[in-house]
Every structure is written in structure tokens, then in C-alpha cells.
KEBA-332477 format. One record per residue (C-alpha): residue in three letters; x, y, z. Coordinates in steps of 0.001 Angstrom, whole numbers. Each point is the difference from the previous one (the first is absolute). Layout:
N
+---------+---------+---------+---------+
| residuo |      xx |      yy |      zz |
+---------+---------+---------+---------+
|     ALA |       X |       Y |       Z |
...
+---------+---------+---------+---------+
END
This chain:
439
+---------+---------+---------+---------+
| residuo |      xx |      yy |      zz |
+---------+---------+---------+---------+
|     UNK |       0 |       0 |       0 |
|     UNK |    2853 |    2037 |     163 |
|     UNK |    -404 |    3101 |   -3033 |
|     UNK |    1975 |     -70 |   -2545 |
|     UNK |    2304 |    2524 |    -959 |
|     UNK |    -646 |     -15 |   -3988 |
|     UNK |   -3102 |    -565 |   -2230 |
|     UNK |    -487 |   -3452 |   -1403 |
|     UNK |    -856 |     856 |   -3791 |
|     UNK |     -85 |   -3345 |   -1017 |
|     UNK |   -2376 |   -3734 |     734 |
|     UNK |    3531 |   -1667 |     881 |
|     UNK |    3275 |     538 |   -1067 |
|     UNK |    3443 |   -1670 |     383 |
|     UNK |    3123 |    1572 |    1650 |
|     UNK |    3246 |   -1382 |    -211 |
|     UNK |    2385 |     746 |    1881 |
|     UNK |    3768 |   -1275 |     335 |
|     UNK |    3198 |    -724 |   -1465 |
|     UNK |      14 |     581 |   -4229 |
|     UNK |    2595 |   -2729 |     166 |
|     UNK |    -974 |   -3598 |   -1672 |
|     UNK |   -3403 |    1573 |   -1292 |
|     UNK |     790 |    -780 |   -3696 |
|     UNK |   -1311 |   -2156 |   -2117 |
|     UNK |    1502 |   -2994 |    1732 |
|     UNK |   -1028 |     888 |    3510 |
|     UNK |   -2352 |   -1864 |    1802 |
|     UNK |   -3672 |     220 |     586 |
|     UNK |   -1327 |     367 |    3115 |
|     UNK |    -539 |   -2368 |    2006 |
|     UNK |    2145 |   -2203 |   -2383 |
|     UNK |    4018 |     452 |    1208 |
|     UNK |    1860 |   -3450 |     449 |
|     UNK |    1437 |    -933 |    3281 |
|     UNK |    3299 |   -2079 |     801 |
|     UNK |     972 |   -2620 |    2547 |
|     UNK |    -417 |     971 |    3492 |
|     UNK |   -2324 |    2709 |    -587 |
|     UNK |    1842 |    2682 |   -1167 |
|     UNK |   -1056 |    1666 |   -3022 |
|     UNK |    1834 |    -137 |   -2956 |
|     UNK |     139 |    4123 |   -1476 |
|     UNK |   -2806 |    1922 |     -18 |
|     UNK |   -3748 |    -771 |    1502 |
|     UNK |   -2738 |    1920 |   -1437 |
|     UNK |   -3225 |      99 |    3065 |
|     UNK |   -3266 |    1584 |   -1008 |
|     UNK |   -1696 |    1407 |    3251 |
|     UNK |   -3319 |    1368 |     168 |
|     UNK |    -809 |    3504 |    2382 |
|     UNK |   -2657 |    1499 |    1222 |
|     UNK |    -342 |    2928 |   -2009 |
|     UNK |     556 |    3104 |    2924 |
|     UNK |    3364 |   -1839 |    1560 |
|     UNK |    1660 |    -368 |   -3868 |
|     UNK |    2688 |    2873 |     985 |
|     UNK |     899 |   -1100 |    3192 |
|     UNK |     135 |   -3437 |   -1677 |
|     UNK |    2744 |    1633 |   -2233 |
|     UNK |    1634 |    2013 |    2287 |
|     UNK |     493 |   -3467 |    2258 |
|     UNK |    1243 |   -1995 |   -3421 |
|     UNK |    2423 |    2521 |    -208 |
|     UNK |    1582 |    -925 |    3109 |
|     UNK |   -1035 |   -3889 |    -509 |
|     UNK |    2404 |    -112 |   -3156 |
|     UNK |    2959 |    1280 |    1450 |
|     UNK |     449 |   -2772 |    1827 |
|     UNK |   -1641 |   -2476 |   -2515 |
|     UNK |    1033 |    1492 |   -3371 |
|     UNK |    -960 |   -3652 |   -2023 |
|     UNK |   -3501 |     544 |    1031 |
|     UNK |   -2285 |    2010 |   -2372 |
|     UNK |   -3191 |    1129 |    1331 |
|     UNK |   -2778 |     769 |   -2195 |
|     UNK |   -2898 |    1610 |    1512 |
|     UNK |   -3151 |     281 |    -861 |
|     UNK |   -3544 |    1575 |    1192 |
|     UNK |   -3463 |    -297 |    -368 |
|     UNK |   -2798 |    3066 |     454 |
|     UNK |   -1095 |     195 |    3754 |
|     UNK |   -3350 |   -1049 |   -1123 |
|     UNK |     427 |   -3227 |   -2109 |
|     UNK |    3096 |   -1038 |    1995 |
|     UNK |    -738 |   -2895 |    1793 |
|     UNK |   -2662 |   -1871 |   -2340 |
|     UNK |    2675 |     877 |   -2839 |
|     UNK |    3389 |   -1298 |    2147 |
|     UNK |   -2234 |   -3060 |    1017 |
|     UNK |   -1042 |    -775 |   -3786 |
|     UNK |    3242 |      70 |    -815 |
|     UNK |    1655 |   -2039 |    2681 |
|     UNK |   -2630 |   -2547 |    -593 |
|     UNK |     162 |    -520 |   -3986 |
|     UNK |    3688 |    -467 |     272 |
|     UNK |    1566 |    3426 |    -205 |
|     UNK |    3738 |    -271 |     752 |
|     UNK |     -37 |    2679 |    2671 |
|     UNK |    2538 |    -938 |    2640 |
|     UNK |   -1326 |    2474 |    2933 |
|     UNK |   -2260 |    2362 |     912 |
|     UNK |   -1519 |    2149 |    2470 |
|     UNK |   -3356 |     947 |    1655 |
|     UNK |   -2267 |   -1467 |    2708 |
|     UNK |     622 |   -3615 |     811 |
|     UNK |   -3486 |   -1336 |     468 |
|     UNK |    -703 |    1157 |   -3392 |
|     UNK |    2099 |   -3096 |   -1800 |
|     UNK |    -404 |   -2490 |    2884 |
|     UNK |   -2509 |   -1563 |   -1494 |
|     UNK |    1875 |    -785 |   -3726 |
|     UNK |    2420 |   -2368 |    1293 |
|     UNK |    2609 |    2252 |   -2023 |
|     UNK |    2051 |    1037 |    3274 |
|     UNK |    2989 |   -1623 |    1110 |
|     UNK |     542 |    -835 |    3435 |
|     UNK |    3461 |    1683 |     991 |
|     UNK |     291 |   -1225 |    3968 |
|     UNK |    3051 |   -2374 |   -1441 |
|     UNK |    1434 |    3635 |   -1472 |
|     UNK |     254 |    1978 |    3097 |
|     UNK |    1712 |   -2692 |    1492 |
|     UNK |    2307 |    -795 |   -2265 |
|     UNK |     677 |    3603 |    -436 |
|     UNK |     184 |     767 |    3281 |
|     UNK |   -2246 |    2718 |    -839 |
|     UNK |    -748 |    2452 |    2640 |
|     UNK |   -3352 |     376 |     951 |
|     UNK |     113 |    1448 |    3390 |
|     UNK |    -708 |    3125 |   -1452 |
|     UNK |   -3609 |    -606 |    -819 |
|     UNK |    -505 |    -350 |    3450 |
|     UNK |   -3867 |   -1741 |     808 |
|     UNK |    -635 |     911 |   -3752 |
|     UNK |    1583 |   -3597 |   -1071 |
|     UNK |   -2063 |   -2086 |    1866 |
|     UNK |   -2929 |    1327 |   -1262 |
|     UNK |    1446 |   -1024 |   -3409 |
|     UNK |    -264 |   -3725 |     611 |
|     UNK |   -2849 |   -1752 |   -1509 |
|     UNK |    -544 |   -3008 |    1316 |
|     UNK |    3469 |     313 |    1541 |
|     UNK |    1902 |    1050 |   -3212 |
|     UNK |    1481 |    2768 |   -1657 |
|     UNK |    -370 |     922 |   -3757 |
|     UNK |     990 |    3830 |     -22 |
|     UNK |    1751 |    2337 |    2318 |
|     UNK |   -1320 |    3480 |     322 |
|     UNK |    2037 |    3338 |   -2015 |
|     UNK |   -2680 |    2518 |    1590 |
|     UNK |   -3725 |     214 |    2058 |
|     UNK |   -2822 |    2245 |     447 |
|     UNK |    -610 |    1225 |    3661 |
|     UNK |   -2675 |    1957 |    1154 |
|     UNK |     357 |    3360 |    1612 |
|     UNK |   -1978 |    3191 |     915 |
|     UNK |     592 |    2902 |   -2211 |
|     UNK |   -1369 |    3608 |    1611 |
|     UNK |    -256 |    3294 |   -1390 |
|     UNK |    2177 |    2218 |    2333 |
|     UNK |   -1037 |    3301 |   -1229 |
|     UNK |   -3427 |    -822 |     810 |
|     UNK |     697 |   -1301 |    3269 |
|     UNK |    1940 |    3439 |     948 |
|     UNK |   -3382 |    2444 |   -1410 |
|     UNK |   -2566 |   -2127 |    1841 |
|     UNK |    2401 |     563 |    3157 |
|     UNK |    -247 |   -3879 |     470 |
|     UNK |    3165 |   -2425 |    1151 |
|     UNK |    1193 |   -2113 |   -2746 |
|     UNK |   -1176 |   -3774 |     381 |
|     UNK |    2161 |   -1393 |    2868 |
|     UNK |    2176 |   -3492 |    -775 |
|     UNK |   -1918 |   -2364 |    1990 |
|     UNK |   -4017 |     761 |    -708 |
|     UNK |   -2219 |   -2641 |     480 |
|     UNK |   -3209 |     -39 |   -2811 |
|     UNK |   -2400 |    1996 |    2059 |
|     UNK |    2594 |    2854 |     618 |
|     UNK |     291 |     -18 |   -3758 |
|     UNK |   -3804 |     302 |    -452 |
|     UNK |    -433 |    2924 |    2621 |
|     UNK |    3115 |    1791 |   -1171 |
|     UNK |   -1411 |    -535 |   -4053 |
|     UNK |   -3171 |    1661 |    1221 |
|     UNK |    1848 |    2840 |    1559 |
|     UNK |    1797 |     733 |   -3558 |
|     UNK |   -3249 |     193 |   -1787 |
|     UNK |   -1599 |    3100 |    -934 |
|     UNK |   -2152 |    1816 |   -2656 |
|     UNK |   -2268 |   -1692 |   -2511 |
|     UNK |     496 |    -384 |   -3706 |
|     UNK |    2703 |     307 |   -2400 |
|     UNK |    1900 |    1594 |    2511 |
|     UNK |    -707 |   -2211 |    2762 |
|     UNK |    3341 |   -1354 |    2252 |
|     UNK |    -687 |   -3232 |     626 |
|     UNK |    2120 |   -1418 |    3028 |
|     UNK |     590 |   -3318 |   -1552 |
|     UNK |     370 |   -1960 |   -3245 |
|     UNK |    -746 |   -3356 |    -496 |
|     UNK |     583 |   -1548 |   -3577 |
|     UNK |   -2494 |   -2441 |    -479 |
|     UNK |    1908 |   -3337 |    -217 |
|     UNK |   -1337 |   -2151 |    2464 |
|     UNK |    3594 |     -27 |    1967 |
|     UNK |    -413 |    3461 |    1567 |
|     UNK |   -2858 |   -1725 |    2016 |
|     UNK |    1384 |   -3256 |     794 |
|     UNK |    3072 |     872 |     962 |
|     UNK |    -918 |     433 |    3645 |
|     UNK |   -1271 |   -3368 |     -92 |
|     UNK |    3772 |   -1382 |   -1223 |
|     UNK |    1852 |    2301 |    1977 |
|     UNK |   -1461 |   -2100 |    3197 |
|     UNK |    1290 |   -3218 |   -1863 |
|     UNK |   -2450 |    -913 |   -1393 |
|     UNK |     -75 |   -1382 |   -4135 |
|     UNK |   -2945 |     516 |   -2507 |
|     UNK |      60 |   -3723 |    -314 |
|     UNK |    -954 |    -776 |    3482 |
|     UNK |   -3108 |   -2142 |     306 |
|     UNK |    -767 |    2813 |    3082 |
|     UNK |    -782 |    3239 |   -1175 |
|     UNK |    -979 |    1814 |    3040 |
|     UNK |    3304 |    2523 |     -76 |
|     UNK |   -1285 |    1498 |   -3471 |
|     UNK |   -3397 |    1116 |    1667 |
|     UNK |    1298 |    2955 |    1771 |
|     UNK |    2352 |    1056 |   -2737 |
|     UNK |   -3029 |     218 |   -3100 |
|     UNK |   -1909 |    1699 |    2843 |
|     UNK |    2400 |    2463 |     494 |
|     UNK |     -53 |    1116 |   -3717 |
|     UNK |   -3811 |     361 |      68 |
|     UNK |     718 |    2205 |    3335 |
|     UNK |    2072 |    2187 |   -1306 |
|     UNK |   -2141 |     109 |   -3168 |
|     UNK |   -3147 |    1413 |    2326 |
|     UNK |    2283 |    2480 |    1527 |
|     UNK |     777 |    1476 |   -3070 |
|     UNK |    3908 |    -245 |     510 |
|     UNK |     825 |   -2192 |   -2453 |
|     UNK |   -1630 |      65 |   -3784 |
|     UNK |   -2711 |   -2502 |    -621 |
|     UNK |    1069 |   -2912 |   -1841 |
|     UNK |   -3055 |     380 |   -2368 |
|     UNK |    1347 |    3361 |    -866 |
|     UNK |    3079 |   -1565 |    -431 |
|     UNK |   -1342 |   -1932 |   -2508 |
|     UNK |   -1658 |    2092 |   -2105 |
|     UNK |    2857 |    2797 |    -352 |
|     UNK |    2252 |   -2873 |    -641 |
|     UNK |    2270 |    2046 |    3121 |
|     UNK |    3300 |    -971 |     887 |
|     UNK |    2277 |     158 |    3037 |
|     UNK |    2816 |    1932 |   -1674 |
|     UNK |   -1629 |    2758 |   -1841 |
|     UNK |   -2365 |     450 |    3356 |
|     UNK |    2871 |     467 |    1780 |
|     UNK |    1871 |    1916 |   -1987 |
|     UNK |   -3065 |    2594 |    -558 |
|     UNK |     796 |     953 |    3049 |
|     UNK |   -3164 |    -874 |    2107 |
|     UNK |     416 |   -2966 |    1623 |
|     UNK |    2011 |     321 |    3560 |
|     UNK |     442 |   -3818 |     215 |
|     UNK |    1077 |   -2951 |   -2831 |
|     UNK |      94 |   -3333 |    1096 |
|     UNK |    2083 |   -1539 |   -2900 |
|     UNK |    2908 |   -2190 |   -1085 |
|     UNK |    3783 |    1004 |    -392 |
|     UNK |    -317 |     613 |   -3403 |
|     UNK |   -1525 |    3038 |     624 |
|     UNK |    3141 |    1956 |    1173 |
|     UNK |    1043 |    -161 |   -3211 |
|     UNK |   -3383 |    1181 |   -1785 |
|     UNK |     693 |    3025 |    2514 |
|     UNK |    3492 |     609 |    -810 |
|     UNK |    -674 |      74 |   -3779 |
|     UNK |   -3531 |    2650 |     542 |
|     UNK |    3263 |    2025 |    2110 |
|     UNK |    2734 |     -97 |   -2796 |
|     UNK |   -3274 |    1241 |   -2112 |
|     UNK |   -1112 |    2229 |    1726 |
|     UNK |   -3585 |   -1520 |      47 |
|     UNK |    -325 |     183 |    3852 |
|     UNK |    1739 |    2779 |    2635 |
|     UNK |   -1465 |   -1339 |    3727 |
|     UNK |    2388 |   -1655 |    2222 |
|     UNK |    -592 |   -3560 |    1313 |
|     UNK |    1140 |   -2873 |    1660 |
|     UNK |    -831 |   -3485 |    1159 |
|     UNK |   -1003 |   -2115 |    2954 |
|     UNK |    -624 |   -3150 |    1057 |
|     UNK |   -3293 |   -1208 |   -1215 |
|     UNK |   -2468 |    -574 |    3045 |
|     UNK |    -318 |   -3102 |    1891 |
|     UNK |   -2627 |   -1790 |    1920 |
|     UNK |     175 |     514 |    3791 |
|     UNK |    2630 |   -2619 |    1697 |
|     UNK |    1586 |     -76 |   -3518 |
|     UNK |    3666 |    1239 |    -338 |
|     UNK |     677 |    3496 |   -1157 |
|     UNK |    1331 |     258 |   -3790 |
|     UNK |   -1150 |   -3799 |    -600 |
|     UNK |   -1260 |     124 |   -3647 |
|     UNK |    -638 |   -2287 |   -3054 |
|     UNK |    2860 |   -1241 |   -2565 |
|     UNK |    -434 |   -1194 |   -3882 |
|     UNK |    3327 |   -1783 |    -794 |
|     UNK |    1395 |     420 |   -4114 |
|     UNK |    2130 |   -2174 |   -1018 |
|     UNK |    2546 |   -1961 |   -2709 |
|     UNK |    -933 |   -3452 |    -773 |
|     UNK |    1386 |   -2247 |   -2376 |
|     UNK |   -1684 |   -1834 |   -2862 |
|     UNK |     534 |   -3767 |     950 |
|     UNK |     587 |    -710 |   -3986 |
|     UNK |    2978 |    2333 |    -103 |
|     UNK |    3427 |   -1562 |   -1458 |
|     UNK |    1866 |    2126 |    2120 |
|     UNK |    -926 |    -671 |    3199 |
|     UNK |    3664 |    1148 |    1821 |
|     UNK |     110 |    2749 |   -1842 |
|     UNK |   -4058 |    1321 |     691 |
|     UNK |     433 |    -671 |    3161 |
|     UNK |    3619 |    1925 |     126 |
|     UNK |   -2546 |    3084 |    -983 |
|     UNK |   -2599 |    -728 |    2936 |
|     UNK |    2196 |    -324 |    2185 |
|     UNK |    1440 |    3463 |    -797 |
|     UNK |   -3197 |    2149 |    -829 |
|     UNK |   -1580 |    -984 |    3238 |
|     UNK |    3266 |    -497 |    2469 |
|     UNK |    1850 |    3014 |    1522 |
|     UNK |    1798 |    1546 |   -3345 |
|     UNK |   -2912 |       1 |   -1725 |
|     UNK |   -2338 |    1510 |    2295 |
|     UNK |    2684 |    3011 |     543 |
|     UNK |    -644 |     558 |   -3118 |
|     UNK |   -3695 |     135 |     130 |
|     UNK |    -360 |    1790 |    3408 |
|     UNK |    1995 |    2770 |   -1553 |
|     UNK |   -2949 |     427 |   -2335 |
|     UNK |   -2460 |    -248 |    2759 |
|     UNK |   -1626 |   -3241 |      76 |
|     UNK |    -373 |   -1381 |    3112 |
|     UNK |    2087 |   -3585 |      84 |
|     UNK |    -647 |   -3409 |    1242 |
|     UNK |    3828 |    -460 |    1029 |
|     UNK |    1045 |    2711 |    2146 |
|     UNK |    2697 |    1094 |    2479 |
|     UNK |    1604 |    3247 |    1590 |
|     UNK |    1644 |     521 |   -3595 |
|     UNK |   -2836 |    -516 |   -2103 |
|     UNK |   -2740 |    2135 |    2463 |
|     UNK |    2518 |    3186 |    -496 |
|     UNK |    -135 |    -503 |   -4021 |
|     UNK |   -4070 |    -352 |     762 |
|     UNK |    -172 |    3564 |    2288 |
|     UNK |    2691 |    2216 |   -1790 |
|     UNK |    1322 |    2514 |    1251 |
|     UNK |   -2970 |    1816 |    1473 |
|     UNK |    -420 |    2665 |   -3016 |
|     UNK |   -3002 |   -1562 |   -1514 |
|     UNK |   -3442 |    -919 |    1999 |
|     UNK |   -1534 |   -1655 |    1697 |
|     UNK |    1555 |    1349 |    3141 |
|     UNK |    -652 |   -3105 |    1568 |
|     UNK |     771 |   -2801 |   -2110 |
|     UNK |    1772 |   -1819 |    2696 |
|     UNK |   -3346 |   -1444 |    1084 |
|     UNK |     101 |   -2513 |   -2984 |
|     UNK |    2635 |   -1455 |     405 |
|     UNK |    -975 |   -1031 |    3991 |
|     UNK |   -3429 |   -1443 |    -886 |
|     UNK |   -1219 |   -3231 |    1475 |
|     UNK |   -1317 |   -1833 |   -3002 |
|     UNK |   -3115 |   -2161 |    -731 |
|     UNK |    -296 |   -1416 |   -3737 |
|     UNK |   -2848 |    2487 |   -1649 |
|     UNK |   -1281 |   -3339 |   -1168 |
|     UNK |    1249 |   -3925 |      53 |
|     UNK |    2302 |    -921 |   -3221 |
|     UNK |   -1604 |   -2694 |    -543 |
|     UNK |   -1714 |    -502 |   -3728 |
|     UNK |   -4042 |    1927 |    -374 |
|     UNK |     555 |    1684 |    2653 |
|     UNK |     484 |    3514 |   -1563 |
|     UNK |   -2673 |    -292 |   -2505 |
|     UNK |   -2385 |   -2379 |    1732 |
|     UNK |    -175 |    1219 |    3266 |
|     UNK |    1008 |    3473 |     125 |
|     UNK |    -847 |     887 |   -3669 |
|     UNK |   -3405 |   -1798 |     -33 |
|     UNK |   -1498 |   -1053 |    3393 |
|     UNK |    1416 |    3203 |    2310 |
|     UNK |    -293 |    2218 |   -2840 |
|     UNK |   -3695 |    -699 |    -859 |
|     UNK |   -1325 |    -942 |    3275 |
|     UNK |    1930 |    2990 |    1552 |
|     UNK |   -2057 |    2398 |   -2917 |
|     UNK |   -3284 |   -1352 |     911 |
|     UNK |     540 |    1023 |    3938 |
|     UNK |    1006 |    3163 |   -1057 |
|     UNK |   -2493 |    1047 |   -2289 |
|     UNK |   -2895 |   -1148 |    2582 |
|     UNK |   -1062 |   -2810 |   -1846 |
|     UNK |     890 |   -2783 |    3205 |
|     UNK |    1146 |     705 |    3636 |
|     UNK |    3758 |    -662 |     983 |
|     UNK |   -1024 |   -3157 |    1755 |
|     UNK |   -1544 |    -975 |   -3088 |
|     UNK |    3100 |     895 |   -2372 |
|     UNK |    1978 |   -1666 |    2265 |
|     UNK |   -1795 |   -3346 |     337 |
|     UNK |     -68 |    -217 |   -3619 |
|     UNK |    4120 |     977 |    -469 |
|     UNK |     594 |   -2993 |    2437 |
|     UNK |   -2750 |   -2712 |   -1784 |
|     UNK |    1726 |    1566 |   -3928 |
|     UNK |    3730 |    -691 |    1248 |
|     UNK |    -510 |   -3372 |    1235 |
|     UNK |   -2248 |   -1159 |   -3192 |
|     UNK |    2106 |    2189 |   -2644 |
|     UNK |    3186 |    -570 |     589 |
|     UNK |    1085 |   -2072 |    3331 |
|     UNK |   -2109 |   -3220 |   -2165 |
|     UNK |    2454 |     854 |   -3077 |
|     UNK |    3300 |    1051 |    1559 |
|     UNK |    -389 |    -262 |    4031 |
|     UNK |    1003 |   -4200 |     -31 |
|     UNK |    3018 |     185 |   -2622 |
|     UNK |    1580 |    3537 |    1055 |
|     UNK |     895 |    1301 |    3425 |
|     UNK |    2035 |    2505 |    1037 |
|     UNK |    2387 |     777 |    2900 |
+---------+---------+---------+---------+
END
């Protein structure tokens, strides 16, 4: 979700990148190099990877460093539009498309039987992985590993400070429970119409809801759905106060976190990571001139301060690949501690961190937010379980619709909520729940 920093123009286009060396007429395809005895590869191997399209530069910028120590390894990369992405990568993988690795959400290729399993790898390797912290347990399904995180989405409070300072109101404090949040969004509001400050924005994805639920640890595919209840009712709350904009209104002005935040009339964004960089670029245009910063999202009461919700993106490796070694030699890079130096100077927040790699992430103070340290001390909860149908099934489908039809007054909470818990057992624990579990 992070923005990106050009225009795509086109439905999908190929970048190469790496050394002009061997790519005559005699050079290898991709995916097609010959190997020696013992492993090692004999001249030049040609790997086609597949990117999600907003992380292609930092991609590059990390290959740069990846082929100074690895200069008989050619990268070529490749990218798909946001939109058609992952029903595009997954046609391809599965009609036999010689793409050796690729990136994205994990649960999204579970299912294809086109990952390979890479526990074997990280031991033989040695491979580090105490810098994902709790992040690479939550990897496992059923108890292995088939792709190690470059970068993740965490949650975080954005507020408008100018705001804050005209109302003569303190800023939100780091450790504010839901119900502070609700009375303080109230307290922000004022005026009616076009020009009304609303306290709060919610974007209407079913996760700015149920995150209160998770952040108690609890998972949308729990047969007991009694921790969502408070958290849906707590949208239509805020809703009848006025503080937050109706999701039905929502709806029909097709409205958007970003531009509602960046109008200028919204003292409060809860929102992903990726939005400090939709904030930076409105700066370095000129499109927005309040100050802000961030916060730790609210928590329920007895729940940690700063505990939020974590989507993991990673590299995985296409099981069919001829160049295993050499794939994972890439993986292993993008996602370990040189590569994420690399992308934590562009300021994606990393699955493999340390003291090094946080001070690439923060800078050096001269940009906002002001307060950017709170990411990287977040207790995490997955946003959702990696596990295969999840995303679309669940969260997609059954919160998404069932969440609507609460808030648009068409069933009670208990009602939506009863129904969420009957849906996720019937729609997707009978398909996936026996075969797939996660950690």
C-alpha cells in the first residue's frame, strides 16, 4: 500500500536490470543457466523475479548492492499493475511461467502448491532470522516456512497538529484506550457541511473496526466472535455522534483516507504506514501545509499501549525454479539485514530490523512524522492469519458485507456478528481450516 513515487503508464511492463555482460545472442534465458558439480554455477545465471509494483525502486536500489557481492547473478525484474497483480502473478505461476521469485502477500499463493518450502535453506545458510523478531513465527504454516518478509504494514494514528493547537485541545496522548479516542474525536468535531471538522476518519475497510477485536488476541477465524461485538459497535457510536463520517456517505462520495486528511479537516487518521509517505509526497508538492504527527493507535482497556496489527510482505520462491541456490541467494538478501538497509532508507517499514536498520527507518529527524519512533516499538498481532481465503473470504467477503449491513441499519451488531461467525466457519474453515494452519 505504500504510494508510489512515479505514474504507472503502462498494463505491465518489464525492467531489467543488471550486468550488460553475457546478454548477447548466446546468453541464457531465464530461468535456463546450467549448473556444475557441487552446486556452483558455471558463468552467468539469468533469475526473473516478479515485484509488487510500488517497492520496484527499492527492489533496484537493493539489487544494486545484491550484485556487488554476487556479480554472476542477473536479476530481471518484473511488475504487474497494483490491481491485476495477484490473479495475474498466480496465472502465471500456475500455467508454467518460468518466474523464479516473487513478492507480495503469502496467503495469496498458498493455495497453488507453486511455493517452495525453504526451512532446509535457512539452515543450511545459517540465515539470520533473529531479526524478524515474533514476525517469523507467524510465518509458519503448518510449521513451515516458504518466504521471509523484505517489509510490513503497521497501523498507526495519524493527527492533524494544527488543528489540535486552534481548537486549544492536547494532542492524542500515546496510550488511549478506544473510548478516550471516541470522547476526544467528539471534542474535535465542529460545524456542519462542507466545512465541517470531523474529529475522526475511518476508511471503510472492515479492519478499522475489527482491529480492537485482534488487538485483544483474538483472530477473525475464531469459531468465538464475541471480541468483534464491541469493536463494529464502536463504529456505529461514533457514527451517531457525528465524529466520524458515515460509512454510507463514504460510499457514495467514493471518499478516501488520504485526500480527507490531507484537505485538512480531519484531526485524527487511523491508517497504515504507508501513509507517511502519501504525506511526505502532498509536502514536497506543496498539496498540504498543516503539521502532524502520529500515535499509537488505541487499545482496548487492559491491552498494552502501542500494541497494533502487522501485514507481513514477502519474497518467496517458485518451487519450479532451476536455480534454486541462486533464488534463494536473492531472498536471503532482499529480506535479511543488507537488504532491508536499503529499503528502510526509502521508508518502508522492515520485517528484519535492528539498532542499524531503525536509524535508516527514522532519519535524521528533518522530515515528519515527529514521532516515528513509535513504529518501530509496536507489539504486533497479524492484521489477519496467512493462511489461504483468508483475505478475500473472510475479510473481503464475510466482514466486509456483513460489517455494511450493520452499518447501514439493515441488522443489529449482534446480528452481523452471529452471521460473520456462522459465514467463516461454512466459507472457508470447511475449505481451508483442516489442510492449513498457521502458527
Amino acid at each position: 500500500m505504500k504510494i508510489k513515487k512515479k505514474v504507472l503508464s503502462v498494463a505491465a511492463f518489464t525492467l531489467v536490470v543488471g550486468m550488460l555482460a553475457g546478454c548477447g545472442a548466446n546468453a541464457d534465458k531465464p530461468g535456463d543457466g546450467d549448473k556444475q558439480g557441487g552446486g556452483e554455477s558455471a558463468g552467468e545465471v539469468k533469475l526473473r523475479m516478479t515485484v509488487l509494483p510500488d517497492d520496484l525502486d527499492e527492489f533496484q536500489l537493493a539489487y544494486e548492492e545484491f550484485k556487488k557481492e554476487n556479480p554472476n547473478i542477473t536479476v530481471e525484474f518484473e511488475t504487474i499493475p497494483q490491481k491485476q497483480y495477484y490473479d495475474k502473478l498466480r496465472l502465471q505461476l500456475s500455467s508454467g511461467d518460468n518466474i523464479d521469485l516473487f513478492s507480495g502477500n503469502m496467503d495469496s499463493f498458498l493455495d497453488t502448491g507453486i511455493l517452495e518450502e525453504i526451512d532446509d535453506e535457512i539452515k543450511n545458510n545459517n540465515t539470520d532470522v533473529s531479526g524478524f523478531g515474533p514476525l517469523y513465527d507467524t510465518l509458519k504454516v503448518n510449521g513451515k516456512v516458504y518466504g521471509l518478509p523484505y517489509r510490513k504494514s503497521n497501523w498507526m494514528l495519524y493527527y492533524n497538529k494544527t488543528l489540535f493547537d486552534q481548537a486549544g485541545v492536547d494532542y492524542p496522548k500515546d496510550d488511549m484506550n478506544w473510548e478516550e479516542f471516541r470522547e476526544l474525536a467528539k471534542k474535535m468535531t465542529q460545524g456542519e457541511g462542507a466545512s465541517k471538522i470531523y474529529g475522526a476518519y475511518l476508511q471503510q475497510w472492515p479492519q478499522t473496526w475489527y482491529m480492537q477485536g485482534v488487538q485483544t488476541g483474538a483472530s477473525i477465524i475464531d469459531k468465538d466472535m464475541t471480541p468483534f461485538k464491541k469493536a463494529l459497535q464502536l463504529r456505529l457510536d461514533m457514527e451517531k455522534d457525528g465524529s466520524i463520517m458515515p460509512w454510507s456517505e463514504q460510499v457514495t462520495t467514493s471518499a478516501h483516507y488520504n485526500s480527507a486528511f490531507q484537505k485538512g479537516n480531519v484531526a485524527m487518521n487511523l491508517i497504515g504506514d504507508w501513509h507517511i509517505a502519501q504525506l511526505r509526497q502532498a509536502e514536497d508538492e506543496g498539496k498540504i501545509d498543516f503539521d502532524w504527527d502520529v500515535v499509537p493507535v488505541p487499545h482496548p482497556e487492559g491491552v498494552p499501549a502501542n500494541t497494533s496489527l502487522a501485514t507481513p510482505v514477502s519474497v518467496m520462491i517458485n518451487k519450479n525454479t532451476k536455480h534454486k541456490e541462486e533464488a534463494y541467494k536473492v531472498l536471503e538478501f532482499m529480506t535479511g539485514e543488507k537488504g532491508a538497509k536499503v529499503f528502510a532508507g526509502s521508508g518502508l517499514l522492515t520485517g528484519f530490523t535492528n539498532d542499524e536498520i531503525k536509524k535508516a527507518y527514522t532519519g535524521d529527524g528533518s522530515r515528519k512524522p515527529e514521532n516515528i519512533h513509535y513504529f518501530l516499538e509496536q507489539k504486533e498481532y497479524p492484521e489477519y492469519p496467512l493462511l489461504p481465503g483468508v483475505k478475500n473470504i473472510i475479510v473481503n467477503t464475510i466482514f466486509t458485507q456483513e460489517g455494511e449491513l450493520a452499518l447501514s441499519g439493515q441488522q443489529s451488531v449482534d446480528q452481523a456478528i452471529e452471521k460473520i461467525s456462522d459465514r467463516v466457519q461454512k466459507e472457508w474453515a470447511d475449505k481451508f481450516g483442516k489442510e492449513f494452519a498457521a502458527n
